[in-house]
DSSP file (Angstrom, degrees, kcal/mol; ACC not computed):
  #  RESIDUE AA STRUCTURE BP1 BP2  ACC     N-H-->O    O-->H-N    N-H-->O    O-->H-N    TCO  KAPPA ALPHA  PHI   PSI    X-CA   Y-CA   Z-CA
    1    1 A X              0   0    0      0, 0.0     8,-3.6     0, 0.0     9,-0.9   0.000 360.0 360.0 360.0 133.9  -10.3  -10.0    1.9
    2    2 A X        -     0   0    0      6,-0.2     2,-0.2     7,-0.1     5,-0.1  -0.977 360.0-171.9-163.3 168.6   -7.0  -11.6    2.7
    3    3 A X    >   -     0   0    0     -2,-0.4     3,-3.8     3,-0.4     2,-2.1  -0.949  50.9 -89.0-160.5 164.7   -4.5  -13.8    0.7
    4    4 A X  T 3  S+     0   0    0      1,-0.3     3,-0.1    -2,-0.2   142,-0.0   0.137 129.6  47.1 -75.9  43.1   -1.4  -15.6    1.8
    5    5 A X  T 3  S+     0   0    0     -2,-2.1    -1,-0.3     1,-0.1     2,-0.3   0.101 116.8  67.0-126.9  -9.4    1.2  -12.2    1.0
    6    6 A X  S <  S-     0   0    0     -3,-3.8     2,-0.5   113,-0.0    -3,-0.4  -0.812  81.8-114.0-128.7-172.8   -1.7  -10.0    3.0
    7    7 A X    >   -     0   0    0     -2,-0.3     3,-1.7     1,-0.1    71,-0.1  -0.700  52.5 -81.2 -96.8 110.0   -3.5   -9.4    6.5
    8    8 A X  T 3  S+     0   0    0     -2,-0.5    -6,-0.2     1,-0.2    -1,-0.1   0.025 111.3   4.9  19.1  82.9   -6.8  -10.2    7.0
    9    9 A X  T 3  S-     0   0    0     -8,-3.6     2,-0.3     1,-0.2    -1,-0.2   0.729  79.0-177.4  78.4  19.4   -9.5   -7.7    5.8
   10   10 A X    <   -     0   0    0     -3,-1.7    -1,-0.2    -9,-0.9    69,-0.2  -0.628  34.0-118.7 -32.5 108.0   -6.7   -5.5    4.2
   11   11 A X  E     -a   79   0A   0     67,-0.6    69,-1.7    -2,-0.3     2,-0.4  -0.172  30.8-155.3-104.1 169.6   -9.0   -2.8    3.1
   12   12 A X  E     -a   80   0A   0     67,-0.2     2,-0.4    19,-0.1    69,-0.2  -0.956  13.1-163.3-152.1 128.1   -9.2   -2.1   -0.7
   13   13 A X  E >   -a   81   0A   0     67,-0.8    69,-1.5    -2,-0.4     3,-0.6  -0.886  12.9-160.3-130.2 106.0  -10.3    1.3   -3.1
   14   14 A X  E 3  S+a   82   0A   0     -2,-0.4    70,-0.1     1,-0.2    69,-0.1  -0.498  70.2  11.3 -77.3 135.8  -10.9    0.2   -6.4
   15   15 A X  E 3  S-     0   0A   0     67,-1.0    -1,-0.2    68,-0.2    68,-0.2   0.741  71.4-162.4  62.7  25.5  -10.6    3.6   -8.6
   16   16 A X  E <   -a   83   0A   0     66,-0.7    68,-4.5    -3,-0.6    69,-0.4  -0.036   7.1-151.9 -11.8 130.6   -9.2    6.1   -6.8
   17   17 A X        +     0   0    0     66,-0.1     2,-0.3    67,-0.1    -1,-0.1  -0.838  42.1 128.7-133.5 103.0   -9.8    9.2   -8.3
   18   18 A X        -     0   0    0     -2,-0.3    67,-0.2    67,-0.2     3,-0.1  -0.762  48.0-148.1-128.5 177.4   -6.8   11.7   -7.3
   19   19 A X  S    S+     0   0    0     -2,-0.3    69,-0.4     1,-0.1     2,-0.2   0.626  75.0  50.4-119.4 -25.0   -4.2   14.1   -9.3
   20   20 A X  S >> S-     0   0    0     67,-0.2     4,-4.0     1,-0.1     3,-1.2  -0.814  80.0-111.1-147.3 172.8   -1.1   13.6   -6.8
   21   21 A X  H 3> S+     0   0    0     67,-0.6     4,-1.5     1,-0.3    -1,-0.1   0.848 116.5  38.1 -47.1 -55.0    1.3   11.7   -4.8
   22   22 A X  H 3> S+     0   0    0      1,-0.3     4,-0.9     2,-0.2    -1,-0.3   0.359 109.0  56.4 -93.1  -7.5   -0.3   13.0   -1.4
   23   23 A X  H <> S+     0   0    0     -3,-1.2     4,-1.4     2,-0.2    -1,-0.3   0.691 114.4  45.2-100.0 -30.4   -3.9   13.0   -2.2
   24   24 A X  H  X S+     0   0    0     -4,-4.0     4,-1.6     1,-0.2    -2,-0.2   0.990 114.7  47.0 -69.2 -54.9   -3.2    9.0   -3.1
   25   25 A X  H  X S+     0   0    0     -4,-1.5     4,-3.3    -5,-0.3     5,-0.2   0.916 114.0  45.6 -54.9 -61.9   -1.3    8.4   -0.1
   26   26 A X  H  X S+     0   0    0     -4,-0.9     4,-1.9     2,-0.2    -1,-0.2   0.788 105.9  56.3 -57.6 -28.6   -3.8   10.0    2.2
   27   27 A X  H  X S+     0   0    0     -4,-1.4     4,-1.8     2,-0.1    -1,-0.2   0.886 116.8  43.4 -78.1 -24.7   -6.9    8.4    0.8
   28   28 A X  H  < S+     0   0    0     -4,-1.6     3,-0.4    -5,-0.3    -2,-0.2   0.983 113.2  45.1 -64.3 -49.2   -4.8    5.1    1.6
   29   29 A X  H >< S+     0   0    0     -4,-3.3     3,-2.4     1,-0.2    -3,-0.2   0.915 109.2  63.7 -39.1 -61.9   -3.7    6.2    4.8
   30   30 A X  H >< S+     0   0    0     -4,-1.9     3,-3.2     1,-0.4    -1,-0.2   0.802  90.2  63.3 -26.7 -64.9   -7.6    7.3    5.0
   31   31 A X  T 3< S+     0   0    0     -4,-1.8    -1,-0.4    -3,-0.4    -2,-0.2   0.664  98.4  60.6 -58.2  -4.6   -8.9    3.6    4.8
   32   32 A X  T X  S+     0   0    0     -3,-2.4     3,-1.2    -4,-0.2    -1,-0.3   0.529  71.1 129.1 -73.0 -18.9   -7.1    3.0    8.2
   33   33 A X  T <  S+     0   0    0     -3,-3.2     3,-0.1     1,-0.2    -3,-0.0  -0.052  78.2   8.5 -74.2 138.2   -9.0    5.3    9.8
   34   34 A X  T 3  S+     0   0    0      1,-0.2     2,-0.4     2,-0.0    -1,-0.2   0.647  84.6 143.2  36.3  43.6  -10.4    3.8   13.1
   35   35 A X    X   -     0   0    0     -3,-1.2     3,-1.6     1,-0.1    -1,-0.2  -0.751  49.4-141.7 -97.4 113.1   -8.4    0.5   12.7
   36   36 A X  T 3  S+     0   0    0     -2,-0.4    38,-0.2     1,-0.3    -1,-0.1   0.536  97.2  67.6 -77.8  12.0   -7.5   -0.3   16.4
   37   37 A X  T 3  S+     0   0    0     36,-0.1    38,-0.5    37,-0.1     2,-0.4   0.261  86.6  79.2 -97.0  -5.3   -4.1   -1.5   15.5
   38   38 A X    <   -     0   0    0     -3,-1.6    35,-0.2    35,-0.2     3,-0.1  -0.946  66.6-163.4-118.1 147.3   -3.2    2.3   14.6
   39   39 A X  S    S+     0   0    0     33,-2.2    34,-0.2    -2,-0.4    -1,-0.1   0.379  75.9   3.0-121.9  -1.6   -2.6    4.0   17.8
   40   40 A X    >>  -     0   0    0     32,-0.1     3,-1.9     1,-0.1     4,-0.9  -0.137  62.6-151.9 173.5  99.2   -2.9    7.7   16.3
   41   41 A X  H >> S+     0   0    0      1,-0.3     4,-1.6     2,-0.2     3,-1.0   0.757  89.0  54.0 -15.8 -75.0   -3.8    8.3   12.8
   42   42 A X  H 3> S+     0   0    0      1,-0.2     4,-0.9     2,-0.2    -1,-0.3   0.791 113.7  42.9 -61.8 -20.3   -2.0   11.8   12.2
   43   43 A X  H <> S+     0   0    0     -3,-1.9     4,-1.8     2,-0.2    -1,-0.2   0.675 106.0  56.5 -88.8 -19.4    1.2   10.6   13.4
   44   44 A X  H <X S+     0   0    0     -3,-1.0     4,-0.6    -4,-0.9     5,-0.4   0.914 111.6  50.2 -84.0 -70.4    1.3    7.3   11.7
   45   45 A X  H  X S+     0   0    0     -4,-1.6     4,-0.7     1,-0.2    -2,-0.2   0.550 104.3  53.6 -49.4 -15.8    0.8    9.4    8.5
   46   46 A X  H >X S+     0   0    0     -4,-0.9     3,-2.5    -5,-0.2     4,-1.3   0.991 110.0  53.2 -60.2 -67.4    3.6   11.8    9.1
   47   47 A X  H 3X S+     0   0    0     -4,-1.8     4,-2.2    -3,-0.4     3,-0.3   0.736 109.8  43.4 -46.6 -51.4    5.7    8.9    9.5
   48   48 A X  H 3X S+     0   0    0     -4,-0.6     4,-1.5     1,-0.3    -1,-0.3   0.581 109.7  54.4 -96.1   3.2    4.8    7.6    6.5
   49   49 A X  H <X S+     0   0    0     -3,-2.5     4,-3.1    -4,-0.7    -1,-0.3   0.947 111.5  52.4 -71.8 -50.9    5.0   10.8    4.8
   50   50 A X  H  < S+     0   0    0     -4,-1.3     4,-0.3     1,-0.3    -2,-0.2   0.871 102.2  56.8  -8.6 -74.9    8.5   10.9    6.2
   51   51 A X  H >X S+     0   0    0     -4,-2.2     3,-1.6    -5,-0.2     4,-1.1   0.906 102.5  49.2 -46.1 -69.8    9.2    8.2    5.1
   52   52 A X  H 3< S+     0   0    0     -4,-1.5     4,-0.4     1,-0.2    -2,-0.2   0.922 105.5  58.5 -23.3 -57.4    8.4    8.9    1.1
   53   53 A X  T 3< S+     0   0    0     -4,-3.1    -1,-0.2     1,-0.2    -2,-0.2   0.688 100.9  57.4 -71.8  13.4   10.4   11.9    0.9
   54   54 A X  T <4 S-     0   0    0     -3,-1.6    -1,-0.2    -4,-0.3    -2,-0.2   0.555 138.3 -30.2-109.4 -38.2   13.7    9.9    2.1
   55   55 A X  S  < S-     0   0    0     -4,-1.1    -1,-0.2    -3,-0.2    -2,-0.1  -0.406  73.2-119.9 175.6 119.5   13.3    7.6   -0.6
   56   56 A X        -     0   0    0     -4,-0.4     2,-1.2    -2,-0.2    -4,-0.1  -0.487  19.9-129.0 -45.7 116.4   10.0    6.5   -2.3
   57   57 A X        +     0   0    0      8,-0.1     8,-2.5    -2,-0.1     2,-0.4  -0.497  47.4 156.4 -86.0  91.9    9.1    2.9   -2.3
   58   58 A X  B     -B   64   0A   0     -2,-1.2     6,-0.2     6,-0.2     3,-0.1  -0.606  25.9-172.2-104.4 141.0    8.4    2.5   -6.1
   59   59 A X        -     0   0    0      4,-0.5     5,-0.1     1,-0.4    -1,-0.1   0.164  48.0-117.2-111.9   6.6    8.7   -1.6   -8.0
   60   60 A X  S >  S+     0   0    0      3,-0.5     3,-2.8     1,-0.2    -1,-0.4  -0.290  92.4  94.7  71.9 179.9    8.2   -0.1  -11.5
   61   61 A X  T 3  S-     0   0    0      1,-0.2    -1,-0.2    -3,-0.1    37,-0.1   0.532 120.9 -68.1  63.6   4.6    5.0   -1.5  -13.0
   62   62 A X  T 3  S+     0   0    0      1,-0.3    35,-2.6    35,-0.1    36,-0.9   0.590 102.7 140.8  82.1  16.6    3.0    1.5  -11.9
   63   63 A X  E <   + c   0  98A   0     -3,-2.8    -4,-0.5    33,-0.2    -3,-0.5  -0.569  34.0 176.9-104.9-175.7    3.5    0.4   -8.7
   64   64 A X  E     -Bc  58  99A   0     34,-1.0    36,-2.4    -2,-0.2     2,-0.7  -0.837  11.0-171.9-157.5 137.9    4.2    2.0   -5.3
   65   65 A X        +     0   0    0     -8,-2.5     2,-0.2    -2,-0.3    -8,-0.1  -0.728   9.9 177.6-106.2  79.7    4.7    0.9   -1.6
   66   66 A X        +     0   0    0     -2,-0.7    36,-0.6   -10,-0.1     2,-0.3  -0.653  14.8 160.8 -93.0 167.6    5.0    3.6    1.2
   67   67 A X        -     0   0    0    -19,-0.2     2,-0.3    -2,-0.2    36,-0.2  -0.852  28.4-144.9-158.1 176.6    5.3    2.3    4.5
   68   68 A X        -     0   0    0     -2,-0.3    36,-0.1   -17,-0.1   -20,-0.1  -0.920  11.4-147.0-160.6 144.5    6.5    3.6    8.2
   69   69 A X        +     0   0    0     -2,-0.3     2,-0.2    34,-0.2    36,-0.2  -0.735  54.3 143.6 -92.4  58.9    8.3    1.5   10.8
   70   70 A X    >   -     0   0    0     34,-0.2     3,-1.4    35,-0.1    34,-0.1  -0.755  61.4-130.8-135.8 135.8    6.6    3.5   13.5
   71   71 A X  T 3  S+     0   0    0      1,-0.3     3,-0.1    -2,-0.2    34,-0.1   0.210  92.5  92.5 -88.4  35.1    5.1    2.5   17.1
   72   72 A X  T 3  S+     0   0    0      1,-0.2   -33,-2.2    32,-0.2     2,-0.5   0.788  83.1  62.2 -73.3 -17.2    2.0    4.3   16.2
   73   73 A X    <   -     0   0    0     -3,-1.4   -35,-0.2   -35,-0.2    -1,-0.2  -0.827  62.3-171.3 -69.4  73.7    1.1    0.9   15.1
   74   74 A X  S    S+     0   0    0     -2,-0.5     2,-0.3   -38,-0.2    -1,-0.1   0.907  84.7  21.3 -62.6 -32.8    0.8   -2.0   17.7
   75   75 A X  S    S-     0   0    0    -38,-0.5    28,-0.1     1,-0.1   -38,-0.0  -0.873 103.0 -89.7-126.3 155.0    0.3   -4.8   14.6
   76   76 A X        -     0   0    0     -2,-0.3     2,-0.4    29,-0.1    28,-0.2  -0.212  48.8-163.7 -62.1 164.8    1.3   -4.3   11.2
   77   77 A X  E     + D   0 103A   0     26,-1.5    26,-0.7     2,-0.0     2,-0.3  -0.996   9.1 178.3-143.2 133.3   -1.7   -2.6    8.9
   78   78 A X  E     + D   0 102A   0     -2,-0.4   -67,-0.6    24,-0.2     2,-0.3  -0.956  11.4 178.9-153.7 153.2   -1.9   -2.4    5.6
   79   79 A X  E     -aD  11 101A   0     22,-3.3    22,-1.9    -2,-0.3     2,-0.3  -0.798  16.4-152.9-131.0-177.6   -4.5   -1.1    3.2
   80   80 A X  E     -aD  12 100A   0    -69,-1.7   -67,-0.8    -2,-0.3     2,-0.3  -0.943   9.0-172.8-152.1 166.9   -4.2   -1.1   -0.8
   81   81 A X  E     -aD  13  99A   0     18,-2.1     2,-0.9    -2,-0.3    18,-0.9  -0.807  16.2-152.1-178.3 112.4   -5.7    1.2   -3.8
   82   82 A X  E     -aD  14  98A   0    -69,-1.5   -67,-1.0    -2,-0.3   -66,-0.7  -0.798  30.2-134.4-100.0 122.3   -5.7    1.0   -7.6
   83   83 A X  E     -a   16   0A   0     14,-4.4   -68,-0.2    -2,-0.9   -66,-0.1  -0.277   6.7-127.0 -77.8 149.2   -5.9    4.4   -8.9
   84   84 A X  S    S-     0   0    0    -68,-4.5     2,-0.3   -70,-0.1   -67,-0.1   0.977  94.2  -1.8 -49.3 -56.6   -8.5    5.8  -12.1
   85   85 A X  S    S-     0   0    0    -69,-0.4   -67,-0.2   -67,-0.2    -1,-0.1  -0.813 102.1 -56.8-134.2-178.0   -5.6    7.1  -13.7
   86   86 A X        -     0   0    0     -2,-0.3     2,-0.3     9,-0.1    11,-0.1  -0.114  47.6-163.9 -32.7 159.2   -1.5    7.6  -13.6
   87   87 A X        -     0   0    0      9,-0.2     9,-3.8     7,-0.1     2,-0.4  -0.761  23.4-114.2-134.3 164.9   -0.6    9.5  -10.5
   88   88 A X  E     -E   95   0B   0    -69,-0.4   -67,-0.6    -2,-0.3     2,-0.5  -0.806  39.0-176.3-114.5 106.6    2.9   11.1  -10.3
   89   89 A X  E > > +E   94   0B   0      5,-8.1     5,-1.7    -2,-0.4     3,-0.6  -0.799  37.9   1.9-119.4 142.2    5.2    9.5   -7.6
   90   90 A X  G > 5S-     0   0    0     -2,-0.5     3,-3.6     3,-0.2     4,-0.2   0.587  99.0 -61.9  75.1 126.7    8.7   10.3   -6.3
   91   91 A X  G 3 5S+     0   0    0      1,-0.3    -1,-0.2     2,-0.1    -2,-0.0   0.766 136.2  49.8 -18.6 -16.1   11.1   12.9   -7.3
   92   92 A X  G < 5S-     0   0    0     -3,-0.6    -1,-0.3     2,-0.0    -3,-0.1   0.225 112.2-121.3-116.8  22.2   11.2   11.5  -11.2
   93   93 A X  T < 5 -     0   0    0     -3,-3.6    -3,-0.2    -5,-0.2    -2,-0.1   0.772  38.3-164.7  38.3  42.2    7.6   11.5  -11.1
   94   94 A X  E   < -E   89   0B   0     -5,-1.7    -5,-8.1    -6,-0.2     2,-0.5  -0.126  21.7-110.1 -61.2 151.9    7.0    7.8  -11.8
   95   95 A X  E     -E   88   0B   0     -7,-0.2     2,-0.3    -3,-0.1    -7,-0.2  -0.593  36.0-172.9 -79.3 129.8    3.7    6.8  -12.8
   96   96 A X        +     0   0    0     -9,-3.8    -9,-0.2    -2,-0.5   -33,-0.2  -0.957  27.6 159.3-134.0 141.2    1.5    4.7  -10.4
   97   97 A X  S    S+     0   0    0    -35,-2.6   -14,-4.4    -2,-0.3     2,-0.3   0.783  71.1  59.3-114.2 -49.6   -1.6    3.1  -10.6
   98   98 A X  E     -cD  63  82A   0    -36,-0.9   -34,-1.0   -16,-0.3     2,-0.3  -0.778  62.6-163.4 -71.8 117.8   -1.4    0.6   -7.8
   99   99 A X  E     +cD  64  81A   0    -18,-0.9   -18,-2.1    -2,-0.3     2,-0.3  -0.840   9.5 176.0-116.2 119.2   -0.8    1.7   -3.6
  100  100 A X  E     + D   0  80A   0    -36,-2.4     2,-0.4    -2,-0.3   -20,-0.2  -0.863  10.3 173.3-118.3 102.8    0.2   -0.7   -1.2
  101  101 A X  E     + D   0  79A   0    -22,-1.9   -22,-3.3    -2,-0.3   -34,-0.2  -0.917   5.1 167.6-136.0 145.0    0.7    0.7    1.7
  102  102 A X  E     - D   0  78A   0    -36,-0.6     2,-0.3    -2,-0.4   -24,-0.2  -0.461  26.6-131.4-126.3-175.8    1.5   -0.8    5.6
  103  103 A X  E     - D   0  77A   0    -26,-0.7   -26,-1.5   -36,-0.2     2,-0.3  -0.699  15.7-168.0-133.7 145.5    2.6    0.0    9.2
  104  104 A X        -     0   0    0     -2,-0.3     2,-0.2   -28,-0.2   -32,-0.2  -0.943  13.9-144.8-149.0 103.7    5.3   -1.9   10.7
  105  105 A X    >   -     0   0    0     -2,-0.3     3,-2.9   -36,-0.2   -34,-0.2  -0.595  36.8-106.7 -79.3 160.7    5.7   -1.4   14.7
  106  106 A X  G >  S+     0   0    0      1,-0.3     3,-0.6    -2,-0.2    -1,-0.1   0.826 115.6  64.6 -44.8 -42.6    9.6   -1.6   15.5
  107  107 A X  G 3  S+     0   0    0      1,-0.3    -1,-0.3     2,-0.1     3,-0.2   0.414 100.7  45.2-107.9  -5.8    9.2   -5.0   17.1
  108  108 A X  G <   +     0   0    0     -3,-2.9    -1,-0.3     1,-0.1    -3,-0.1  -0.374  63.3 133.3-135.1  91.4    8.0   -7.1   13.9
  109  109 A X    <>  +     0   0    0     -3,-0.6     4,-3.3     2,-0.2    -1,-0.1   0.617  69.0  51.5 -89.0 -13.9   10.3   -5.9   11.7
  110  110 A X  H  > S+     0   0    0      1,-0.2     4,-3.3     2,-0.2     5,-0.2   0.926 110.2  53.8 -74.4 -42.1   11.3   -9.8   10.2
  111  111 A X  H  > S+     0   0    0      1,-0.2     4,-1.1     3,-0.2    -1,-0.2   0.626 108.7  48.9 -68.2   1.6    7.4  -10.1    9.7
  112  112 A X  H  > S+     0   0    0      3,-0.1     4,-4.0     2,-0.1     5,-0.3   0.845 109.7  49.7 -50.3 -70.4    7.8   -6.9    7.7
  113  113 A X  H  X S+     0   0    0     -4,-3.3     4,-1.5     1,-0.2    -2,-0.1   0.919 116.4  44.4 -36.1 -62.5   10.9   -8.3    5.6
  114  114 A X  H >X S+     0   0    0     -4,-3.3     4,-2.1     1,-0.2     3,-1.4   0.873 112.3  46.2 -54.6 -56.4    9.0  -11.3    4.8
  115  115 A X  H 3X S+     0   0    0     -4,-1.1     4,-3.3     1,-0.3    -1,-0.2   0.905 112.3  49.9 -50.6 -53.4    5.6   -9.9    3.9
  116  116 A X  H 3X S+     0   0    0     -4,-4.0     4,-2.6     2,-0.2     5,-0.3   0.830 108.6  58.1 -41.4 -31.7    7.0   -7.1    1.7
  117  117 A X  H XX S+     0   0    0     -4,-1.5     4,-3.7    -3,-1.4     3,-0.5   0.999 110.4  42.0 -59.1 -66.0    9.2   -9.9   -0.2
  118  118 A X  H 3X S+     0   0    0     -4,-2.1     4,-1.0     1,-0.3    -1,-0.2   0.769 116.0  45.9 -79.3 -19.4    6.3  -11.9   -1.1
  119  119 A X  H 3X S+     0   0    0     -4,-3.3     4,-1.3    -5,-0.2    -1,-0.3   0.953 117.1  44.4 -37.0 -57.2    4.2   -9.1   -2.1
  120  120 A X  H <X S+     0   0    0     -4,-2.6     4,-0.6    -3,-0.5    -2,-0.2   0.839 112.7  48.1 -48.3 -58.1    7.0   -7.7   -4.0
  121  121 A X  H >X S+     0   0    0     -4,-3.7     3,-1.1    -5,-0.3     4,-0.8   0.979 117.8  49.9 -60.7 -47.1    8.1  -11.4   -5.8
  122  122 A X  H >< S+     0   0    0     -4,-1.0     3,-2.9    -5,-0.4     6,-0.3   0.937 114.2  47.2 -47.6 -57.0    3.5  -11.5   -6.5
  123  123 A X  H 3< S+     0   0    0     -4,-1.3    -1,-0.3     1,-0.4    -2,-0.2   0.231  97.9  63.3-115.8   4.8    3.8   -8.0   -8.0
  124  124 A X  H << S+     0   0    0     -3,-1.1     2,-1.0    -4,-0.6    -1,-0.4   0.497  79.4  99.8 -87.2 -15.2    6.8   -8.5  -10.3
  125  125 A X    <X  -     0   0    0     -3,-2.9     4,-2.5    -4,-0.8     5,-0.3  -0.542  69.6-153.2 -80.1 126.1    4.6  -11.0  -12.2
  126  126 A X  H  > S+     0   0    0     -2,-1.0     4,-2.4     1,-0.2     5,-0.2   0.873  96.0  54.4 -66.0 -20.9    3.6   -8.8  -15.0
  127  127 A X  H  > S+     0   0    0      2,-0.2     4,-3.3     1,-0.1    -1,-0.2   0.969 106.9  53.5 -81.0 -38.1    0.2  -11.0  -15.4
  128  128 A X  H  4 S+     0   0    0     -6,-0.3    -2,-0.2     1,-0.2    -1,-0.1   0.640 113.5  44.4 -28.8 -38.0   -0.5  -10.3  -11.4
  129  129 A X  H >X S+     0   0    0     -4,-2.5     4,-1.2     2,-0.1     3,-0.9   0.860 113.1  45.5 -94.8 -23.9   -0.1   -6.6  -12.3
  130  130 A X  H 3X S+     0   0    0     -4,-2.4     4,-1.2    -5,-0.3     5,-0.3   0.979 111.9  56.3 -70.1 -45.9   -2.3   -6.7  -15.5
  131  131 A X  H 3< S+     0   0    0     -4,-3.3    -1,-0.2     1,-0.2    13,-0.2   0.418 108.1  47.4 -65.1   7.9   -5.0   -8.8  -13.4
  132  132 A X  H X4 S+     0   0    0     -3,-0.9     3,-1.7    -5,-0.1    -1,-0.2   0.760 106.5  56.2-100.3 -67.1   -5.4   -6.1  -10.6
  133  133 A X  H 3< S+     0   0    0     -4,-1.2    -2,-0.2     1,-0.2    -3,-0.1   0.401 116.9  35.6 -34.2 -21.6   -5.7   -3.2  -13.0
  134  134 A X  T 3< S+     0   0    0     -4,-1.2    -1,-0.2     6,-0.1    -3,-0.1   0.052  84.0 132.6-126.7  23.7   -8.8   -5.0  -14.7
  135  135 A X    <   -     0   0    0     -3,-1.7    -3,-0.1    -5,-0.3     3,-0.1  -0.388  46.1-156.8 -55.4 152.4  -10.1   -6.4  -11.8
  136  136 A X  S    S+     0   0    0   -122,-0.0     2,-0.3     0, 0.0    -1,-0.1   0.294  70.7   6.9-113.6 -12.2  -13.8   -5.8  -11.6
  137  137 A X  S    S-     0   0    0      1,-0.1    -2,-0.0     0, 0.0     5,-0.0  -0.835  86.0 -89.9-141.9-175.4  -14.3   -6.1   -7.7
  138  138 A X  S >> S+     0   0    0     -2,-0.3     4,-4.5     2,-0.2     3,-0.6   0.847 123.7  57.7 -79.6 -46.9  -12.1   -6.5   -4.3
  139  139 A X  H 3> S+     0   0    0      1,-0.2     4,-1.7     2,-0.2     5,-0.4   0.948 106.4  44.6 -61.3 -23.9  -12.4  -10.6   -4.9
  140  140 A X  H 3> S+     0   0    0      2,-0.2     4,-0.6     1,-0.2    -1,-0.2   0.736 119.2  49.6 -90.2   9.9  -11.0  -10.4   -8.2
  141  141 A X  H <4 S+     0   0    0     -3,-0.6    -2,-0.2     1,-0.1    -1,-0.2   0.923 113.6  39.4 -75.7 -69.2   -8.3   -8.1   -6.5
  142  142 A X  H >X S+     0   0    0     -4,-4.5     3,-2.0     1,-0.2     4,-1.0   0.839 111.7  58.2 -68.5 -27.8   -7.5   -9.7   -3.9
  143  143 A X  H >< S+     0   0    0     -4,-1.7     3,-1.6     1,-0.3    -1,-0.2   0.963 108.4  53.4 -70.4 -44.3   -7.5  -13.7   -5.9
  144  144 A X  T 3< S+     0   0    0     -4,-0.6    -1,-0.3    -5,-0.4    -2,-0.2   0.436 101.3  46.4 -71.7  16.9   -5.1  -12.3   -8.1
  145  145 A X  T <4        0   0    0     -3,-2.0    -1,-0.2   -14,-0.0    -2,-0.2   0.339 360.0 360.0-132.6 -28.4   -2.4  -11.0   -5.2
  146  146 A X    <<        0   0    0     -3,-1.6    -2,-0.2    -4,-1.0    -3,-0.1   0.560 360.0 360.0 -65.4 360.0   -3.6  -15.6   -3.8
């Protein structure tokens, strides 16, 4: 799966079925698991638990993006996840249906900026977020993100 705002073979969980912020986040984390580009699994997710409780990256729209800047990563990573129902994110307990979540090692922190922008600009279109949310597969996931 890829389109131009993601990486190559991004990996994708249609229907998540969790009740909270950390069971969502960890089943994302989870799809990373033995991705050789992560250089040690429990530590990149403490970061990017870390990371959440410092300020939650949330866009409105039911969406949310945690992330870590962390060298457990050598290349950026990113995996993605549309949940069954609301889950409750960030101290005001926004609702989220849609997880995007990356790794960023220190050293390509511009390819960071950029990628998040254009994700972010894609996922402000309110037809972008309705056409993810009734996607029926990972192609119609991902076409709509093209």
């Amino acid at each position: 799966m890829s389109s131009p705002v993601l990486p190559p073979n991004a990996p994708l969980l249609l229907d998540l079925d969790v009740s909270t912020e950390d069971e969502a986040i960890s089943a994302v984390i989870g799809l990373l698991e033995g991705n050789p580009e992560v250089l040690d699994q429990p530590a990149f997710a403490e970061a990017v638990f870390e990371r959440q409780k410092i300020n939650p990256p949330l866009l409105g729209n039911g969406i949310a993006m945690p992330h870590a800047r962390t060298s457990q990563v050598k290349e950026v990573v990113f995996a993605m996840a549309r949940c069954k129902q609301h889950v409750n994110f960030g101290e005001n307990q926004t609702p989220v249906r849609l997880i995007f979540l990356y790794g960023i090692p220190p050293h390509r922190v511009a390819e960071h900026l950029a990628t998040t922008a254009a994700l972010a600009r894609r996922l402000r279109d309110p037809e972008v977020v309705k056409q993810l949310l009734e996607a029926q597969d990972a192609v119609a996931f991902t076409q709509a993100l093209a």
